[in-house]
LUMVEXVO-971454 format. One record per residue: x, y, z of N, C-alpha, C in turn. Coordinates in steps of 0.02 Angstrom, whole numbers, plus 50000, padded with zeros to 5 digits. Each point is the difference from the previous one (the first is absolute). Layout:
XYZXYZXYZ...
***
This chain:
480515233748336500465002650050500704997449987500405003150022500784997450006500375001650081500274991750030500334998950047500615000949975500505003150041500745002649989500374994250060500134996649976500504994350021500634996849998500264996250031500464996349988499864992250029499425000750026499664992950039500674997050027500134994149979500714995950052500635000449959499945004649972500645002249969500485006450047500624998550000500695003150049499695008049972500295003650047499495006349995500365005749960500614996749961500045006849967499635000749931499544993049989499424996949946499405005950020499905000549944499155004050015499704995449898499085000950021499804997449948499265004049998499534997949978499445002849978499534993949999499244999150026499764995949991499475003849988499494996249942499575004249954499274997350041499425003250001499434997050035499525002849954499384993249982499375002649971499384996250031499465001250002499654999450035500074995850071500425000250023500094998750071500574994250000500305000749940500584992850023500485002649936500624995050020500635003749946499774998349899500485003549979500004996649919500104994249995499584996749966500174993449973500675001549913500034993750015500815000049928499645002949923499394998849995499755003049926499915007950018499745002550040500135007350008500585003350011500524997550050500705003250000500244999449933499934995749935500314999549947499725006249962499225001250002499695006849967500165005950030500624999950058499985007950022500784999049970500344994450000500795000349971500045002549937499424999249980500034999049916499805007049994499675003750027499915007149994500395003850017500335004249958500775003350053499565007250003499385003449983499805006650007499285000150019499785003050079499305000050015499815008450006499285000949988500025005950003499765002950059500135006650019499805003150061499395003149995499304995650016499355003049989499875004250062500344998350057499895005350068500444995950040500085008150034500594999250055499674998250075500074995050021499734999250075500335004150055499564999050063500085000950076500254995650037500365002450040500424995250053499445002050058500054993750061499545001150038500094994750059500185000350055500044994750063499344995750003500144993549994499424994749998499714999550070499614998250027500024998950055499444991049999500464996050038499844995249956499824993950047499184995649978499694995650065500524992450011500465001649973500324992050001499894996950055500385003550065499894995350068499414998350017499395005849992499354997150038499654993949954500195001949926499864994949943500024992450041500884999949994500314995150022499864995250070499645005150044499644997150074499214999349996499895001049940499394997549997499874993349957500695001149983499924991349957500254995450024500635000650049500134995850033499685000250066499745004550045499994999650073500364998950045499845000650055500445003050075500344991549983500705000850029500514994349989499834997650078499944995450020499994997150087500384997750022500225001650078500454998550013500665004550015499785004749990500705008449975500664995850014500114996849944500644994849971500775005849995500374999650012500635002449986500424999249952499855004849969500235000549912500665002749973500455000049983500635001849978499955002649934500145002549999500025006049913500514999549964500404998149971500715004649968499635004449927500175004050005499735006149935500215002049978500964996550005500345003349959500125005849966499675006950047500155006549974499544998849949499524997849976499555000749956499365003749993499685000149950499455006650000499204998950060500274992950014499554998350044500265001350089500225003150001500465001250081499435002850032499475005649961499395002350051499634995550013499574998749931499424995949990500184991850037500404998150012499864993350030499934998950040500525003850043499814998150088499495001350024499465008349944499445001150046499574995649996499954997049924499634995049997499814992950037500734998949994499924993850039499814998350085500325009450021499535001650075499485001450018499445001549919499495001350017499734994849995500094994649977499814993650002500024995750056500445002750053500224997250046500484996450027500505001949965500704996750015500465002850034500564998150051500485004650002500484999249970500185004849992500575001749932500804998850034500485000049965500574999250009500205003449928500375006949990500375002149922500694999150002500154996849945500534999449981500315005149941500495003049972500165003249950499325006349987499915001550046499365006149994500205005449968500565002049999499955007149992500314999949907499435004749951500094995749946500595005149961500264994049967500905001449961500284997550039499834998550040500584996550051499884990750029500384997349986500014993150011500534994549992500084997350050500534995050011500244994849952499154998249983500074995549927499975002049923500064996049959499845001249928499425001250001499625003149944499385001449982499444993249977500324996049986499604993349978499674994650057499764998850052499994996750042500044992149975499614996449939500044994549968500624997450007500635005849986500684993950004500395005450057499855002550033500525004050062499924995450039500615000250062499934997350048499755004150051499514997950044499445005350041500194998850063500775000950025500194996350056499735003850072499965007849998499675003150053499224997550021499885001549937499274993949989499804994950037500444993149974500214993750030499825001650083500585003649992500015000250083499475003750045499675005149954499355001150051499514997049995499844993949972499624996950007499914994450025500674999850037499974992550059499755003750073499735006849976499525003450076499525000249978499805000649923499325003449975499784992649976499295000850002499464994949963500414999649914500135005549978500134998649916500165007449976500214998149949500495007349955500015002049941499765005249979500125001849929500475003749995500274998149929500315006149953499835001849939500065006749981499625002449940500485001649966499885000249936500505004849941499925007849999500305003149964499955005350011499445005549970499484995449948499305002149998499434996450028500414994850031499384997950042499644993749973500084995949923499674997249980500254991850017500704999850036500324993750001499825000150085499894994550018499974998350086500374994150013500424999750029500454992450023499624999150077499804993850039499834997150042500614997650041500045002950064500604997750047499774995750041499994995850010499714996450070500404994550048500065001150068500584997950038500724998849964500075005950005500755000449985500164999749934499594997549947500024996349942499665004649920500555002349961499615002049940499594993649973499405003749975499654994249954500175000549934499714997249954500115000149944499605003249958499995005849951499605005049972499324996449990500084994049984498914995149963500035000750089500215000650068499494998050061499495006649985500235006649983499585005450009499404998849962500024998749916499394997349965499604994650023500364996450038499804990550019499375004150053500375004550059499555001150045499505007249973500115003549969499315002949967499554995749972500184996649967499584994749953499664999450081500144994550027499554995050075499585005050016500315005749996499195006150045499564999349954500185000349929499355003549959499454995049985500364991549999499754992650000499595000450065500155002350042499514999050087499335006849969500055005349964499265002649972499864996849959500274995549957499524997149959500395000949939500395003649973500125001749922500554992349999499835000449904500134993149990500385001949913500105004949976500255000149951500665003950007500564998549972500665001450010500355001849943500555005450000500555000149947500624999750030500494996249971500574999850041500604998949940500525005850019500444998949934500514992850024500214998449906500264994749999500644997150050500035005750046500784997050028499754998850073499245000950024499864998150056500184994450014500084998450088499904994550024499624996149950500034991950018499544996949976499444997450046500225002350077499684998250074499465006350000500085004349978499495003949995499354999149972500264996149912499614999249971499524991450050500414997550014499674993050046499655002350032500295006650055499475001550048499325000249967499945007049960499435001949976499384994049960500354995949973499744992949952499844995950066500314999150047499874994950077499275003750015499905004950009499335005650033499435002249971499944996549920499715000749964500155006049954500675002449977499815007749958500364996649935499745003249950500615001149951500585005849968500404997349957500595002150013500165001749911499975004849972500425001949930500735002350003500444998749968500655001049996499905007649949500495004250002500255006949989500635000949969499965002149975500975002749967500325004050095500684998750001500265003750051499765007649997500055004850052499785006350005499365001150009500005004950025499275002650038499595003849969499995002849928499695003449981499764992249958500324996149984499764991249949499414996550044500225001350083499394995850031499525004749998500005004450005499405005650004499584999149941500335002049931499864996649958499464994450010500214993550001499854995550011499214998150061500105003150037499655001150040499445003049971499965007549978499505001949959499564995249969500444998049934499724996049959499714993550020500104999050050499724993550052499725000950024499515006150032499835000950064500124998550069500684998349999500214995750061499775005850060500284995850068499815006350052500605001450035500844995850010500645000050007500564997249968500555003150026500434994849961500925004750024500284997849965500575005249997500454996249978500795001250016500574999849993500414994050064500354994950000500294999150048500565002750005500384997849951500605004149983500225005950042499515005649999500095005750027499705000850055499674996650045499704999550036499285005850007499604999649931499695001049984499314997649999499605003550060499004999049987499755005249977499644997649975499505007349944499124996150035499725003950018499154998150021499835007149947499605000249940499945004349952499215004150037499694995450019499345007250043500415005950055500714998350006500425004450049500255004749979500434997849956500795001049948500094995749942500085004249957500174993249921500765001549998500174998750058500894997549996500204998250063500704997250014500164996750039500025006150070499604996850057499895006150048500364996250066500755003350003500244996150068499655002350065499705006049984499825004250080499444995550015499525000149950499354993750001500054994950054500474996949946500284992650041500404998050039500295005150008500185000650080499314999050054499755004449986499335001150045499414992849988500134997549959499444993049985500394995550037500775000550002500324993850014499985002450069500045004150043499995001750069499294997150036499505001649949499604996650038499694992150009500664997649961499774991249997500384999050054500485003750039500584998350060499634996450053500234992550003499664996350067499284995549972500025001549936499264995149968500494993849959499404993750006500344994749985500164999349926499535006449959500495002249930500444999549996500425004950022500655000950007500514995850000499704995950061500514994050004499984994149967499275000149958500124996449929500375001149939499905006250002500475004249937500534997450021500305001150049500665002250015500444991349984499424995950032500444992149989499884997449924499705002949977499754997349925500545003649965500145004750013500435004249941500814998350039499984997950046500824997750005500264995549987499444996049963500234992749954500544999549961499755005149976500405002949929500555004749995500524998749945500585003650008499895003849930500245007650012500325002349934500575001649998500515001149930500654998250000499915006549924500425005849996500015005349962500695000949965499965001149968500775002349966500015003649945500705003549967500015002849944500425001249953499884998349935500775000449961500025006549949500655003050015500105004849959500064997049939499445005649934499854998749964500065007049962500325001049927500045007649975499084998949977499825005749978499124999149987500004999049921500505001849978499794999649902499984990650001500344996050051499974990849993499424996750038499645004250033499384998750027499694995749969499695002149934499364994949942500514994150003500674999449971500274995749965500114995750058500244999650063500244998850049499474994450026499475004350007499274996450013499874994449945499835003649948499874995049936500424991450012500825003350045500114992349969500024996850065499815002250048500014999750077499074994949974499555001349977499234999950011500334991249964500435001149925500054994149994500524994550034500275001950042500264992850043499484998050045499585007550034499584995650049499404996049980499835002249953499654994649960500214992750002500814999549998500054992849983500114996150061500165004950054499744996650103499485000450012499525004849994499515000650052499124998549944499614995950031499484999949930499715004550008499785006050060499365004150001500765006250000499495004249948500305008249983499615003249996499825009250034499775002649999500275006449962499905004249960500285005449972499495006150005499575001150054499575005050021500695006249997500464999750052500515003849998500424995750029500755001049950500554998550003499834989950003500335000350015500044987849983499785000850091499634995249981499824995550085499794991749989500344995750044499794994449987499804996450070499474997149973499684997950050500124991350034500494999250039500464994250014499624996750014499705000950068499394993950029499445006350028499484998350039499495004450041500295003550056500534996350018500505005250058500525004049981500154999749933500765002949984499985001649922500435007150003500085004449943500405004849991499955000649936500645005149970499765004249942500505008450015499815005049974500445000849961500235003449938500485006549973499675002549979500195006050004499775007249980500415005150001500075003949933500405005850006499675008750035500575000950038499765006250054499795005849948499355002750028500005006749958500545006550025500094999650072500475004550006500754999950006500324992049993500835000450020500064996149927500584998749982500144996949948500434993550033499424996050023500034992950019499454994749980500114994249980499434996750004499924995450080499305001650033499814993650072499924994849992499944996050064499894992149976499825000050078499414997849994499594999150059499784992150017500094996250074499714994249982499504998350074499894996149993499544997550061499774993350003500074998350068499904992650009499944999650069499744991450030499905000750059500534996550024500304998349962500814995450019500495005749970500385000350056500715004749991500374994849944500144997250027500574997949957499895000449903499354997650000499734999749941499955006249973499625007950044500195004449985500815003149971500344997150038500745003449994500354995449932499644994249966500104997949972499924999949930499395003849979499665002849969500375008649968500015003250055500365003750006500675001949954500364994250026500865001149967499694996949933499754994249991499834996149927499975006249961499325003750037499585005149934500705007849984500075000650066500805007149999500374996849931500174994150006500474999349958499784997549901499494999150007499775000749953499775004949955499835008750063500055006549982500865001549987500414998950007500695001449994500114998349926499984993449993500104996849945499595001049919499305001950031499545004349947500685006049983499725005550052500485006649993500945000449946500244992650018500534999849964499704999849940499584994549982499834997949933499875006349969499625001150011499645008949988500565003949967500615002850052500345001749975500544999249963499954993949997500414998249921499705000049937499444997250012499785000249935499695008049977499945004050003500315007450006500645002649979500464995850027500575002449967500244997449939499714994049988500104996749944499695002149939
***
């Protein structure tokens, strides 16, 4: 199949997302359809209106939510403006929509870094708040007044699926590291992933795991559901932990921790070189290096650091985390400026 998208990209973006047996291309197959520039036309298909069990799916895996909790939506004009509210009312919630009517919306398309201030504010009436992207696969967590941070949405899918019992996990490399504690505290384990969702899926497969996702993007994938990140899902899993002492474990466990994001413009032909000499300074600070994707070093058990170059902007990130701010923010400028200083090197010796 092929989804016609722009997921959290500004909407004059459109893209294509490729599907085979029930989940997207992994990177060795998108390379065998690049590499083919001519397919042949063995038959012409039918178009045809799906008519499709998602919601009753969806209420039979989670069940009636208790309590008919007061839920806030923002949907950012997204493709989910039908499907959510009914869902989440047939579950038992009352709804509150925000940005319903779809193409139309107050905010940016990304909820991860918008500010969700209508949001914010309806949820110092409501129990708690989502916002979705504009296919639905990203969910941000509002709660009193307060954006969370993209790992609370994975942190709190993970706690539901640990209360049935599943104990094997994939989680890409830029997750929380409180996530991964949770799950290791409760007995599960935990494999690391290249960033992106078609890598944990991946991964997942080849593991048999039974969850996992993205924090980054505020991304849960439960693969007996969906083999990709399903915000409508987890909306509906996370609604029904509202008022259980889950929740309010998640919620104090994962506010330990700080993450701290940034990004340096970077042209893409200095990428390898940039990295290359970036991998060797941190070598000579930090003793643990990971090169699954992009440099990560592993400071202490509470605190860490990412670079990685973006597949879609021509920047390289630098992601960190810790349970001390300061140390975070410290970390931070050290590692920024050591991507700066790569990037010069880079480009001199290039010109030379």
């Amino acid at each position: 199949g092929v989804i016609i998208t722009s997921s959290h990209n500004p909407l004059e973006w459109n893209g294509l997302k490729f599907i085979i047996d029930g989940r997207g291309i992994n990177e060795k197959e998108l390379k065998q359809i690049t590499r083919k520039s001519k397919f042949s036309k063995e038959k012409i298909g039918s178009e045809f209106q799906s008519n499709s069990s998602y919601i009753s799916d969806a209420i039979k895996l989670i069940g009636k939510v208790k309590g008919s909790p007061e839920v806030a939506i923002d949907i950012g004009g997204g493709a989910v403006f039908e499907v959510a509210p009914k869902m989440l009312e047939k579950l038992g919630c009352n709804i509150q929509k925000i940005n319903g009517k779809p193409g139309i919306s107050s905010r940016g398309p990304d909820p991860t870094s918008e500010c969700l201030g209508e949001l914010n504010l309806a949820t110092k009436r409501c129990d708690i708040g989502f916002a979705f992207d504009l296919d639905g696969d990203r969910l941000v967590v509002v709660k009193n007044g307060k954006k969370q941070a993209p790992d609370v949405t994975l942190g709190l899918g993970v706690a539901k699926v640990l209360e049935i019992g599943y104990k094997r996990f994939v989680l890409s490399i830029d997750t929380s590291v409180s996530v991964e504690k949770f799950i290791k505290t409760h007995g599960g384990q935990v494999q690391r992933s290249k960033v992106g969702e078609v890598n944990v899926v991946d991964l997942m497969l080849k593991t048999n795991s039974q969850a996992g996702g993205e924090g980054s993007s505020a991304g849960f994938i439960l693969p007996e559901f969906n083999m990709c990140r399903d915000g409508l899902l987890t909306s509906g899993l996370i609604a029904s932990m509202l008022g259980t002492k889950t929740f309010v474990d998640v919620m104090k466990f994962m506010e330990q921790y700080i993450q701290l994001r940034s990004k340096v413009e970077v042209e893409s032909k200095f990428y390898k070189k940039t990295l290359q000499i970036l991998l060797d300074k941190m070598k000579k600070q930090y003793s643990e290096i990971i090169t699954l994707d992009g440099i990560k070093s592993i400071i202490d058990e509470d605190s860490w650091v990412l670079v990685r170059q973006s597949n879609t902007e021509h920047i390289i990130r630098i992601s960190t985390e810790s349970d001390d701010l300061k140390k975070a923010k410290d970390i931070q400028k050290q590692v920024t400026k050591l991507v700066n200083q790569s990037y010069e090197q880079a480009r001199r010796s290039r010109n030379n």
